[in-house]
TORMARGU-834308 format. One record per atom (N, C-alpha, C, O): residue in three letters; x negated, y negated, z. Coordinates in steps of 0.02 Angstrom, whole numbers, padded with zeros to 5 digits, always signed. Example, Ala and Ser with C-alpha at 12.3 -4.5 7.8 and 13.67 -1.06 7.14 Angstrom:
BEGIN
ALA-00660+00284+00390ALA-00615+00225+00390ALA-00660+00165+00390ALA-00712+00166+00423SER-00642+00112+00354SER-00684+00053+00357SER-00645-00002+00394SER-00670-00057+00402
! end
This chain:
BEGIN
UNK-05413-03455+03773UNK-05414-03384+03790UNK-05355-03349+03756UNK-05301-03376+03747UNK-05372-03276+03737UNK-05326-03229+03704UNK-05258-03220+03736UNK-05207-03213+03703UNK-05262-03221+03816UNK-05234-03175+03841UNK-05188-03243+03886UNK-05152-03233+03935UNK-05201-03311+03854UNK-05162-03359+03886UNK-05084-03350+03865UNK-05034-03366+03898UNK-05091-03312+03781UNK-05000-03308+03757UNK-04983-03238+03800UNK-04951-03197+03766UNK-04991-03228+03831UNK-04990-03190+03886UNK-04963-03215+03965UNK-04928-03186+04007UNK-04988-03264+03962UNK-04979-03269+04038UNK-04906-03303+04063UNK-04867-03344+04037UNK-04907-03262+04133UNK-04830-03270+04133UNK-04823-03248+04212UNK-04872-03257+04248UNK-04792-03232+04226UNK-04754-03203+04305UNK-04752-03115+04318UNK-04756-03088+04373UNK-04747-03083+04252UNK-04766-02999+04246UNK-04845-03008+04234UNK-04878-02982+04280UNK-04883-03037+04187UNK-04955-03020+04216UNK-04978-03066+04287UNK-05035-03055+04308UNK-04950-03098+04311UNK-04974-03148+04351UNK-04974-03068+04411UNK-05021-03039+04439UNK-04903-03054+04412UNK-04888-02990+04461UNK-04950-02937+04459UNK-04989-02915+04501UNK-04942-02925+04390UNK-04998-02855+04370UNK-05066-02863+04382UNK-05102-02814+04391UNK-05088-02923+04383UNK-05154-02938+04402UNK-05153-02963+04484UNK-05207-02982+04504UNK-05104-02965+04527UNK-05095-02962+04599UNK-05088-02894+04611UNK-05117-02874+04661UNK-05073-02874+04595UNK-05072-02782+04606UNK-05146-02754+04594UNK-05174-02723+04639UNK-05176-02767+04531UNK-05241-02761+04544UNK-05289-02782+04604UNK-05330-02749+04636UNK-05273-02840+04607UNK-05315-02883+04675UNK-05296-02849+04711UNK-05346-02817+04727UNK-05230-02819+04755UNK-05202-02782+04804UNK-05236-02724+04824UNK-05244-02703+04882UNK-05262-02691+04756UNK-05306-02598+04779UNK-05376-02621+04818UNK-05410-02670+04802UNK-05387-02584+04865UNK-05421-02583+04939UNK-05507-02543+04923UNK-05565-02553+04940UNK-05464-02493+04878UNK-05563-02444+04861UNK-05547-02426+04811UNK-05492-02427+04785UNK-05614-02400+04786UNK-05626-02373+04705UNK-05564-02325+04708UNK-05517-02325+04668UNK-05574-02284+04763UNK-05519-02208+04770UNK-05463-02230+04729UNK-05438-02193+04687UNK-05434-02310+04743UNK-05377-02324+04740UNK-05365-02339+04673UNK-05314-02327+04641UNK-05430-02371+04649UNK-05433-02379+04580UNK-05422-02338+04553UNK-05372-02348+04520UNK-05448-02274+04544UNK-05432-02200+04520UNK-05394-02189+04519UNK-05372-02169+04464UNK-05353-02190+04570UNK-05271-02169+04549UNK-05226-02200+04530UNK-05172-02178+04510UNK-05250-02283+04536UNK-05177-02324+04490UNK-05224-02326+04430UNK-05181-02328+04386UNK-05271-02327+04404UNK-05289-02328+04319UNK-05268-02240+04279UNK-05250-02226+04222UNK-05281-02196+04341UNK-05253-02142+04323UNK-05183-02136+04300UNK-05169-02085+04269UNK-05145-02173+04307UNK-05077-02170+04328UNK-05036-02213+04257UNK-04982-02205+04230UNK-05116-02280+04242UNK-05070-02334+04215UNK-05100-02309+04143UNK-05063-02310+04094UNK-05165-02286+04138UNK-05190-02263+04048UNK-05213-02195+04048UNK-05234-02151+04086UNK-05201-02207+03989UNK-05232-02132+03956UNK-05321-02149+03990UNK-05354-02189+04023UNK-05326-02070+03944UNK-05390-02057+03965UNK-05448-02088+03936UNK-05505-02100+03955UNK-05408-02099+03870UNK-05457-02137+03809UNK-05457-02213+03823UNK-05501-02251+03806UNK-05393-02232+03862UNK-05416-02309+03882UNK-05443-02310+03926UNK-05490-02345+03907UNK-05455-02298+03979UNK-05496-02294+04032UNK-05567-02283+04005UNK-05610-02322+04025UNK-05589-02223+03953UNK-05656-02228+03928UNK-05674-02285+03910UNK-05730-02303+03929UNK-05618-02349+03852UNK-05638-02387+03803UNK-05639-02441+03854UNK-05695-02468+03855UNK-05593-02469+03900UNK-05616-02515+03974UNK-05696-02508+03967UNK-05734-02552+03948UNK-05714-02437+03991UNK-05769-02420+04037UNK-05828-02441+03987UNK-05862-02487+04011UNK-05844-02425+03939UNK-05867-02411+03869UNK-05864-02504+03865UNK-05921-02526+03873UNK-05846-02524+03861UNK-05850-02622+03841UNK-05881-02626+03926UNK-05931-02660+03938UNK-05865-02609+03950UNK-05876-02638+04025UNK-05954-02640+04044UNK-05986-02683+04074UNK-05976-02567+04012UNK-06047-02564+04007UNK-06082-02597+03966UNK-06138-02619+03982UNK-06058-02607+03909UNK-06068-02632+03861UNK-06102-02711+03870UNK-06158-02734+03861UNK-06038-02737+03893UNK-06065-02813+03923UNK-06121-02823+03979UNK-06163-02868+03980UNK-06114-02773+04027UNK-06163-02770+04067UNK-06239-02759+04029UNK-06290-02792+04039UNK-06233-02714+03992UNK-06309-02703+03961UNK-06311-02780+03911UNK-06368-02798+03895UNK-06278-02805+03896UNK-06285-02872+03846UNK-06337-02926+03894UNK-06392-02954+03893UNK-06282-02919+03929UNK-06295-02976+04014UNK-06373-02980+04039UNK-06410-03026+04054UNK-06381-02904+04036UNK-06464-02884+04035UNK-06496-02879+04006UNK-06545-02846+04024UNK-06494-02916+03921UNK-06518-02926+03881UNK-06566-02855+03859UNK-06627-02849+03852UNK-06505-02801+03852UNK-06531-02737+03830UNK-06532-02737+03736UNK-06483-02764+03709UNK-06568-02717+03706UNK-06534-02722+03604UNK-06491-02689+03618UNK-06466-02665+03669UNK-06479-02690+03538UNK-06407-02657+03521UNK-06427-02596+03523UNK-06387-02558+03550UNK-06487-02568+03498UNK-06506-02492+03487UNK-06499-02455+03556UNK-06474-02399+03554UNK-06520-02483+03623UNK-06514-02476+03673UNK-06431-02452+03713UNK-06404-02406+03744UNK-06420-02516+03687UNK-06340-02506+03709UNK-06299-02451+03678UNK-06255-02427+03713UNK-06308-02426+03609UNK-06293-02390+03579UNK-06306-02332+03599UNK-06260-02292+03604UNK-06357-02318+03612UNK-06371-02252+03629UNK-06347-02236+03701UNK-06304-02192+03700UNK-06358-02254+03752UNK-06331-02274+03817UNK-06259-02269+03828UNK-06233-02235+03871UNK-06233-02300+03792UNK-06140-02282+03782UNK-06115-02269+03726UNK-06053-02274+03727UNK-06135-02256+03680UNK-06112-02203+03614UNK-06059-02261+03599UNK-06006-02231+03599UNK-06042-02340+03586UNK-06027-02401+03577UNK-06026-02400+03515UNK-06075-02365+03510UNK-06008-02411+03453UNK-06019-02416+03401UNK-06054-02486+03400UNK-06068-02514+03453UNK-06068-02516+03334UNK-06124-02593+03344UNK-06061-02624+03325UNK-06059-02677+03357UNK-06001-02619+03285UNK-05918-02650+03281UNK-05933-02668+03372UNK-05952-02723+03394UNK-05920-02609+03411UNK-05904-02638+03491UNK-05935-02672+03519UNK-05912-02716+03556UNK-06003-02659+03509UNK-06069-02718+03522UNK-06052-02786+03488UNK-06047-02839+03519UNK-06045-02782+03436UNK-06030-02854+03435UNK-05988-02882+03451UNK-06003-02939+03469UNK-05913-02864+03455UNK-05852-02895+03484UNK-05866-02902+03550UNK-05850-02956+03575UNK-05893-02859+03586UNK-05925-02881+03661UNK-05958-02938+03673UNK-05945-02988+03707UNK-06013-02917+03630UNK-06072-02990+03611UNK-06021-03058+03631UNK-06020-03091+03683UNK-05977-03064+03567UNK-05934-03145+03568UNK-05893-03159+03618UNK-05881-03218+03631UNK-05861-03102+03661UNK-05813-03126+03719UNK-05884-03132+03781UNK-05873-03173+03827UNK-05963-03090+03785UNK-05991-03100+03825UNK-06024-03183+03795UNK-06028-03227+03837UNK-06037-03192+03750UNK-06051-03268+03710UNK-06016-03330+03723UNK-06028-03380+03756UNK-05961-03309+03681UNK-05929-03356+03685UNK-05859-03374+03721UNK-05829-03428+03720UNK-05845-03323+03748UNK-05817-03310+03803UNK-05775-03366+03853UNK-05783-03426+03843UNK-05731-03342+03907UNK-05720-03366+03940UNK-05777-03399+04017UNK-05775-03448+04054UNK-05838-03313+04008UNK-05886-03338+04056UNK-05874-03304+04116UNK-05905-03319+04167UNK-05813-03238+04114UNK-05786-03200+04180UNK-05857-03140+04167UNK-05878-03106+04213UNK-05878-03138+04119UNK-05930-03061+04131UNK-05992-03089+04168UNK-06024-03048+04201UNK-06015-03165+04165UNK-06084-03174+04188UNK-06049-03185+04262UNK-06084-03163+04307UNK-05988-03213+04283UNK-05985-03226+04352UNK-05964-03167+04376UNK-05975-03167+04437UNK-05939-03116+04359UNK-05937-03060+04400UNK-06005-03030+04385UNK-06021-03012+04441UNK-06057-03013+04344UNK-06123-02989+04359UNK-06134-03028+04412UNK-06129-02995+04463UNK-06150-03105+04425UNK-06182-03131+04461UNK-06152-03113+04512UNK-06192-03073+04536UNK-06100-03116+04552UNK-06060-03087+04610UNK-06057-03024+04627UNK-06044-03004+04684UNK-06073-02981+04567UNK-06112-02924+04589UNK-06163-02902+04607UNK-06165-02853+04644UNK-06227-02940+04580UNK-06287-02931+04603UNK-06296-02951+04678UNK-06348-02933+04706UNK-06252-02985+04708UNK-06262-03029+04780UNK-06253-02949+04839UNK-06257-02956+04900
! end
């Protein structure tokens, strides 16, 4: 994983702080707080992205649907591919 030269005791924290927020409300205001507006789109924008993959939507689909370029579709594609495997277990834990 990418994000293993990463890991450490400040993201270990930063991702307990995430776990910590209670409702979406809350979400809103610490993502408000922590990105711009354009990261919060580009989060949101992959986020859908993988979800429509997951659902075996095309690319033309996905494209149009979130204005994604097919560059984002595919980099999605390989982390939803080949991946660690966190996008199918949170769909699946979502659908429940």
């Amino acid at each position: 994983m990418l994000i293993d030269k990463l890991r450490g005791p400040m993201l270990d924290e930063f991702f307990e702080g995430i776990l910590a927020l209670e409702s979406v409300e809350e979400c809103y205001a610490f993502f408000d707080d922590l990105c711009t507006l354009n990261e919060v789109k580009a989060l949101t924008q992959r986020y859908q992205v993988a979800k429509m993959l997951h659902n075996d939507h095309t690319y033309i689909e996905i494209e149009a649907r979130t204005k994604a370029s097919t560059a984002t579709i595919s980099r999605v594609k390989r982390t939803v591919t080949n991946g660690s495997g966190s996008y199918d277990m949170l769909f699946k834990r979502l659908e429940k």
